[in-house]
Backbone as numpy.savetxt, mean C-alpha at the origin, in Angstrom:
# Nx Ny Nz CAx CAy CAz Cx Cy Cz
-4.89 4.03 -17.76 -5.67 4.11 -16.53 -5.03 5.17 -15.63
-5.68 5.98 -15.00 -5.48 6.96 -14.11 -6.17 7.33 -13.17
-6.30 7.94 -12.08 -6.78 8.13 -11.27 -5.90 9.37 -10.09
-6.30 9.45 -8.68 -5.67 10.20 -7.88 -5.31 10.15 -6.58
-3.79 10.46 -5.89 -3.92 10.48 -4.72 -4.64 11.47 -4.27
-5.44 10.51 -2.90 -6.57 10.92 -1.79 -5.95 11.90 -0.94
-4.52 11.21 -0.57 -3.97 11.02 0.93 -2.54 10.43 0.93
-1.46 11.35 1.70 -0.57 10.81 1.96 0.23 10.73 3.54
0.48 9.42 4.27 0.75 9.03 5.27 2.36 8.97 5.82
2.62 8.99 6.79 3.98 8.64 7.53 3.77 8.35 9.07
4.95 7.49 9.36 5.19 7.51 10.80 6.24 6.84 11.02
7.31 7.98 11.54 8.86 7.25 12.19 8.63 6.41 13.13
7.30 5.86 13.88 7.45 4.61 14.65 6.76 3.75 14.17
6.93 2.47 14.53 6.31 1.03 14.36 4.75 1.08 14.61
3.80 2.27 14.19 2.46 2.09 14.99 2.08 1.40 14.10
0.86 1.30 14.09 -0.65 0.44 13.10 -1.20 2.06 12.08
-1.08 2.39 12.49 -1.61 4.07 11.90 -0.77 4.95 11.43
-1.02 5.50 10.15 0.14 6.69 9.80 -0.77 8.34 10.09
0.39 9.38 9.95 -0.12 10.44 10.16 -0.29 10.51 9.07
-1.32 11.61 8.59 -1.46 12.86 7.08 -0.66 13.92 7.51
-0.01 13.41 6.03 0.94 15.02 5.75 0.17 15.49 4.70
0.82 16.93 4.44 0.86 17.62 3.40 1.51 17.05 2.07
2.54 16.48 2.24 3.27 15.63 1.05 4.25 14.90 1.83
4.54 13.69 0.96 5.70 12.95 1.73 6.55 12.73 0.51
7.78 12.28 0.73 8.82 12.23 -0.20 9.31 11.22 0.07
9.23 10.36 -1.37 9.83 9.17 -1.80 11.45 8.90 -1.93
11.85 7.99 -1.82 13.24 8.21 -2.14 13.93 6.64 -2.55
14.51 7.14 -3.85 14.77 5.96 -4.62 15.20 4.77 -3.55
14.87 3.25 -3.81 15.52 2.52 -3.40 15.04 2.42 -1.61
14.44 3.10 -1.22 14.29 3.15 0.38 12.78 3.56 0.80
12.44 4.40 0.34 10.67 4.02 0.63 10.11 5.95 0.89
9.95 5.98 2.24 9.00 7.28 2.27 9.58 7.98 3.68
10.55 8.83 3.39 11.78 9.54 3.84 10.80 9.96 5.33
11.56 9.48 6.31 10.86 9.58 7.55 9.80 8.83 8.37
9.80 7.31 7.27 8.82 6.26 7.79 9.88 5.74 8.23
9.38 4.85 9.34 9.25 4.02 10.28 9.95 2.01 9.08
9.48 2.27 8.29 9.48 1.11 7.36 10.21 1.50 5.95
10.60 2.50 6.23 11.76 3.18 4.97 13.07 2.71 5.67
13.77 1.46 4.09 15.24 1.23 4.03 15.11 -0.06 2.61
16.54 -0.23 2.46 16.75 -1.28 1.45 16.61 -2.68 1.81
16.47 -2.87 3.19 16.22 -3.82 3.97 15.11 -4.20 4.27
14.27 -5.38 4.84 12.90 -4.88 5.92 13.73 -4.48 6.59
12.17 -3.92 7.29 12.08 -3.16 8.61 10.64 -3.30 8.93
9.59 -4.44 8.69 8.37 -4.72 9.01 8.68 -5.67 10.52
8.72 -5.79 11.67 9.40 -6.05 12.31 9.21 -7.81 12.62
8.02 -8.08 11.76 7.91 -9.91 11.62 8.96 -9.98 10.88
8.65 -9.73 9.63 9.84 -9.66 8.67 11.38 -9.70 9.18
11.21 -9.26 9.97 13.23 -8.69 10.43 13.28 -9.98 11.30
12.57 -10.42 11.80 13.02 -11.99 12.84 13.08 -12.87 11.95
12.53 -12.98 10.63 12.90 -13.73 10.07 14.27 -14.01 9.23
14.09 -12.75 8.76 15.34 -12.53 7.74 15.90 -10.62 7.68
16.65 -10.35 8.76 16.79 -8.83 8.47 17.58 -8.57 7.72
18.29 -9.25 6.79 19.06 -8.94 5.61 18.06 -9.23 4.00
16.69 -9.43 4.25 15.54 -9.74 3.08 15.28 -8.47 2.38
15.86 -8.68 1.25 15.35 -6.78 0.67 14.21 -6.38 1.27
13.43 -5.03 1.24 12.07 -4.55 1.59 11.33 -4.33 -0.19
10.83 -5.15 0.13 9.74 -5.18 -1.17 8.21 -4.37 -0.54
8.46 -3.99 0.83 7.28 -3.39 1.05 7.59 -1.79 1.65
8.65 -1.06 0.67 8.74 0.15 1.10 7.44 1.21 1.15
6.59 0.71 0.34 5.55 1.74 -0.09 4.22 1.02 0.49
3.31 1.33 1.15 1.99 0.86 1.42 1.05 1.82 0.77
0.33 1.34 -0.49 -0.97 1.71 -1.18 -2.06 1.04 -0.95
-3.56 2.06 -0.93 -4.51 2.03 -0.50 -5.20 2.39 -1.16
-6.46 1.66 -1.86 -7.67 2.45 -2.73 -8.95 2.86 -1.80
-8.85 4.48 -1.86 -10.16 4.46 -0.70 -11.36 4.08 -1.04
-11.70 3.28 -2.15 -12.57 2.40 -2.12 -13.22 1.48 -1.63
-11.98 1.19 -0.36 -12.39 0.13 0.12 -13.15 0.64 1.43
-12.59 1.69 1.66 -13.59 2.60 2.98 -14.88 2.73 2.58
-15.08 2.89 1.33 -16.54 3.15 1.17 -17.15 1.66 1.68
-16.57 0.52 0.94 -16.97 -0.47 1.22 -17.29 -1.27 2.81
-16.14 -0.54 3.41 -16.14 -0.83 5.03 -16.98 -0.01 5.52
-17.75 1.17 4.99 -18.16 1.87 5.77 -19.97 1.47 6.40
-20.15 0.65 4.74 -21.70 -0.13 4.44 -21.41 -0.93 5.28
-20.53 -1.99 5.67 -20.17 -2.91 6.77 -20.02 -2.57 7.97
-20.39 -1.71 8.13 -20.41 -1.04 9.63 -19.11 -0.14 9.99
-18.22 -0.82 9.62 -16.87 -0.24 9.78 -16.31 1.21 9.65
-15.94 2.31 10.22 -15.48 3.36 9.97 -14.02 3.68 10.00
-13.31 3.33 8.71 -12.02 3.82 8.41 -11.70 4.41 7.73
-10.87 5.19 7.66 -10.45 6.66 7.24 -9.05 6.44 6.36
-8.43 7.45 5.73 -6.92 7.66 5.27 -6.20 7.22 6.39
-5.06 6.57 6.39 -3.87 6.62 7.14 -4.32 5.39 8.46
-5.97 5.32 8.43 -6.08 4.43 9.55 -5.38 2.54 9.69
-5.42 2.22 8.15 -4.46 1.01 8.07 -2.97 0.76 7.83
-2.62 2.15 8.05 -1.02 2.13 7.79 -0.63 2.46 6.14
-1.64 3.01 5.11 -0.98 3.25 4.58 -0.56 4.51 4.45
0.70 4.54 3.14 1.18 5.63 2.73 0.65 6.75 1.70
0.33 5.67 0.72 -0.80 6.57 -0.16 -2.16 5.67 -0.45
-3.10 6.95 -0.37 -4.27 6.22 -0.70 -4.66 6.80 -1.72
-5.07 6.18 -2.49 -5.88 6.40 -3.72 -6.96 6.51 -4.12
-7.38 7.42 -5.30 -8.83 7.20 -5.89 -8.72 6.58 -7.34
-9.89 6.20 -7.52 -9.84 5.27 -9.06 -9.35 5.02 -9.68
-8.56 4.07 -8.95 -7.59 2.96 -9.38 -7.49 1.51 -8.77
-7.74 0.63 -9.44 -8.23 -0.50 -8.64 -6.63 -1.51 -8.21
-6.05 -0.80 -7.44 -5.00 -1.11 -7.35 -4.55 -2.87 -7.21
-5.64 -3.48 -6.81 -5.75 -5.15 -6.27 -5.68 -5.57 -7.66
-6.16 -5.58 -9.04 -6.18 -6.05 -10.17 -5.05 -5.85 -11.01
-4.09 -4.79 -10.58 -3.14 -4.64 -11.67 -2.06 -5.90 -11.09
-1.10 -6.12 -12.09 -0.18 -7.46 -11.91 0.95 -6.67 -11.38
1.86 -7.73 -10.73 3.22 -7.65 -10.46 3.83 -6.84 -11.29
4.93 -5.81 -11.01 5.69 -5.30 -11.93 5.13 -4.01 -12.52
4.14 -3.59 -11.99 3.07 -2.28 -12.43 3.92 -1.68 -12.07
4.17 -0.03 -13.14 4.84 0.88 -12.46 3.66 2.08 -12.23
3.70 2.49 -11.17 2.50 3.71 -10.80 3.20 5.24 -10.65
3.02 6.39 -11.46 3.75 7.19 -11.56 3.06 8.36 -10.89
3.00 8.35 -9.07 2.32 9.51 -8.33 3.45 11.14 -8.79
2.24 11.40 -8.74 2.60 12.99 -9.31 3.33 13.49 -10.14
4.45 14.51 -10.45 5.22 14.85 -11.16 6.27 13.80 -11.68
7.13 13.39 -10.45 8.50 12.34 -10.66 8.43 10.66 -9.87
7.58 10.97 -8.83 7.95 9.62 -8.24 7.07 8.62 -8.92
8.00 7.17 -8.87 7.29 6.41 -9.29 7.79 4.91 -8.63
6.60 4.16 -8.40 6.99 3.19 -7.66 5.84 1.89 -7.90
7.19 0.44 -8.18 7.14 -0.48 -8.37 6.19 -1.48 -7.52
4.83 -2.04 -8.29 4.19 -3.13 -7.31 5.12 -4.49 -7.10
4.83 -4.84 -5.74 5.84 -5.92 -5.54 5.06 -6.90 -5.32
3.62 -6.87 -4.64 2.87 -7.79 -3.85 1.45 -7.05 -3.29
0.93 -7.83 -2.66 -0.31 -7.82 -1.53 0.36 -7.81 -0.45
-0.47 -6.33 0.57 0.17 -7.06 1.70 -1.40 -7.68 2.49
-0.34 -8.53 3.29 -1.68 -9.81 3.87 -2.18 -9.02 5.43
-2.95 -8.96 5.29 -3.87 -8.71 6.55 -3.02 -9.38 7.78
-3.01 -8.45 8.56 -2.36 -9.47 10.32 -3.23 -8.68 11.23
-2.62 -9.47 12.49 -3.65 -9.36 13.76 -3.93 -8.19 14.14
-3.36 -6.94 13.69 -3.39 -5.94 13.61 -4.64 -5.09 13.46
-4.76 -5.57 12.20 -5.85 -5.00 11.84 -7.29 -5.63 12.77
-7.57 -6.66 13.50 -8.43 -6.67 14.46 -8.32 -5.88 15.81
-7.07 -5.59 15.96 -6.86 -4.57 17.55 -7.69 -3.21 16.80
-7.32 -2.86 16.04 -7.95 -1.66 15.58 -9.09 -1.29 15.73
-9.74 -2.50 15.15 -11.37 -2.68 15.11 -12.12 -3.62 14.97
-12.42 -4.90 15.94 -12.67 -6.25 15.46 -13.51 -6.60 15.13
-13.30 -7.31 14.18 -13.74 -8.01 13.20 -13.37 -7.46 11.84
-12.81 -6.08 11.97 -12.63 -5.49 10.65 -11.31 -6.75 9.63
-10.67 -7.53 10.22 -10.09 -8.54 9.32 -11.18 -9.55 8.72
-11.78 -9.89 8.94 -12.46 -10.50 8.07 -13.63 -9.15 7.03
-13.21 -8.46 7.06 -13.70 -7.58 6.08 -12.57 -7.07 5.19
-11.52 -7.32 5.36 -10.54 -6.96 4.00 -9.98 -8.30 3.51
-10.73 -9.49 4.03 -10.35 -10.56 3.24 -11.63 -11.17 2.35
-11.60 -11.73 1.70 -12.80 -12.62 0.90 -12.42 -13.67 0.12
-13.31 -14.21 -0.41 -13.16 -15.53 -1.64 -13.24 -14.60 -2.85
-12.87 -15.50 -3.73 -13.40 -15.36 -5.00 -14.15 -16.51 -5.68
-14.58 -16.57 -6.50 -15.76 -17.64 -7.20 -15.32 -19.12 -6.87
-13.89 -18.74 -7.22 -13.06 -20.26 -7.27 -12.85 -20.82 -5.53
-12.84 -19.58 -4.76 -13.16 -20.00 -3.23 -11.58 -19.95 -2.95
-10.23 -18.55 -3.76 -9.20 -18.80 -3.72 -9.14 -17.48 -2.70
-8.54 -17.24 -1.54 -8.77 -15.84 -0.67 -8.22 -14.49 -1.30
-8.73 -13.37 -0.97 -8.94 -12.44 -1.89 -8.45 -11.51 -1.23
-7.26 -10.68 -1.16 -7.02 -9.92 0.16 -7.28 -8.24 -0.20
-7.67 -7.79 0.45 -7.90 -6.55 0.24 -7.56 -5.00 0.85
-6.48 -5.40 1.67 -5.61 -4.83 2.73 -5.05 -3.73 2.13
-5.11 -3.54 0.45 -4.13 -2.80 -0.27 -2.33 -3.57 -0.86
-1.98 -2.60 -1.34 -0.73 -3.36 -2.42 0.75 -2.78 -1.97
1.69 -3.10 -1.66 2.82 -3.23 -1.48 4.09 -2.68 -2.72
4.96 -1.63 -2.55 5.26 -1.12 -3.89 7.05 -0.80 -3.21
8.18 -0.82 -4.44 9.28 -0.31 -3.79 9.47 1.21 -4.86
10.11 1.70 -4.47 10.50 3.30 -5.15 11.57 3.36 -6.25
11.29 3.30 -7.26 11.43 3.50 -8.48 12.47 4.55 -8.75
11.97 5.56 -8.56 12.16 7.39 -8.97 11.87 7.88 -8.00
12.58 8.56 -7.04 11.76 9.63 -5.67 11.46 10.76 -6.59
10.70 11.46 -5.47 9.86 12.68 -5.67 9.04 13.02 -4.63
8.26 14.02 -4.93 6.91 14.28 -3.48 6.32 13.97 -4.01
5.66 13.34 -3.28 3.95 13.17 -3.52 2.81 13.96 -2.59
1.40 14.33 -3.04 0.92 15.28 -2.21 -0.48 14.95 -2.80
-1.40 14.95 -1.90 -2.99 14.84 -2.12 -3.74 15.60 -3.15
-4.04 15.19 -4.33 -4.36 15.82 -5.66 -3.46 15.32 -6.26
-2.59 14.98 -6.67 -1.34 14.53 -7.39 -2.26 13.42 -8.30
-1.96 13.07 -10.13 -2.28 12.12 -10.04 -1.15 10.68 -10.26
-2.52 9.40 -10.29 -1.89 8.37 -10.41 -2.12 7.80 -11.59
-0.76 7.75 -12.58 -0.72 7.37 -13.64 -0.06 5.36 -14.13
-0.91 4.40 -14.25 -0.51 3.12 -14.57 0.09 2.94 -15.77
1.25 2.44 -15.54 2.00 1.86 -16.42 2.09 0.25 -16.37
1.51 -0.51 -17.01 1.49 -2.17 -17.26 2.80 -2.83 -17.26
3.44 -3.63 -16.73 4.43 -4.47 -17.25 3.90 -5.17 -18.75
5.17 -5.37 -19.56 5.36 -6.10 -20.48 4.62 -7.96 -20.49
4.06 -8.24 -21.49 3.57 -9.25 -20.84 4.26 -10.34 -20.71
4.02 -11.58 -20.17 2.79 -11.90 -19.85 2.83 -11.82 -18.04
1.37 -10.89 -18.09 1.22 -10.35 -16.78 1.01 -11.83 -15.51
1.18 -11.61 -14.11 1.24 -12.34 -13.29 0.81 -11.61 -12.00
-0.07 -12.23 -11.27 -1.14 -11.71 -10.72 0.02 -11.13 -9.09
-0.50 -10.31 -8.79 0.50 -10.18 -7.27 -0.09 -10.91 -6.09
1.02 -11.53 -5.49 0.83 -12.33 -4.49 1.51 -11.69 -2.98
1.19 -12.13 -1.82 1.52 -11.53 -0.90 2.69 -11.62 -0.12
3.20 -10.60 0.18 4.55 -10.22 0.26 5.03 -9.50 1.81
């Protein structure tokens, strides 16, 4: 499975929104050299009241811009970088692959799924009601989050818009990602 980055994001402060760069650079073990949420630690700042010595399993924020299309029929108008992530993607259904996926953006970097991240209040200051549009059921009526996927850094490298995204499966038996 393959597909491509859209879009790549940063921001050295705590906002809700990242900028577009030209490329951003990964870096083993710590996240996206000049974010705001790059270290071996959290640094999500719920996260840090709870436990600021909790590894960061959410160095990387991925995004399938798929889901903009989807928000966009919903009235909603969101863009690259508008939910905080780092990379956004094209055709790759990033919500279906399991825990332990390795995703190999561009030439060298490559970085580890850890989780879902879960929708917060956040995302209604932005644009309300837009949280109940990145959440849903599924058949079984189990909630379905759609916020995008949570990844730590593998291999640094740059990454840069056109780059592609190459899936690598964990070994089985696969286990669905949960939120992190």
């Amino acid at each position: 499975m393959t597909g491509s980055v859209l879009a790549v994001h940063r921001s050295s402060s705590h906002s809700f929104s990242k900028f577009a760069e030209d490329g951003i650079t990964l870096v083993e073990g710590l996240g996206v050299e000049g974010d705001a949420h790059a270290g071996a630690t959290v640094k999500h700042r719920s996260r840090v009241k709870r436990d600021p010595l909790a590894p960061n399993l959410r160095q990387v924020h991925l995004l399938q811009s798929e889901l903009f299309d989807a928000l966009l029929e919903e009235g909603h108008a969101v863009f690259p970088g508008d939910l905080g992530e780092n990379v956004t993607t094209r055709g790759v259904d990033l919500l279906s692959l399991p825990a332990g996926t390795v995703l190999r953006l561009g030439a060298q970097a490559e970085v580890e799924l850890t989780g879902l991240r879960n929708p917060c209040s956040q995302i209604d200051r932005f644009q309300p009601g837009l949280t109940a549009k990145v959440l849903d059921r599924d058949a079984n009526g189990a909630l379905v989050r759609k916020a995008g996927v949570m990844a730590v850094v593998r291999r640094g490298g740059e990454v840069r818009a056109g780059d592609a995204v190459v899936v690598q499966l964990p070994q089985l038996p696969h286990h669905a990602l949960q939120p992190v």
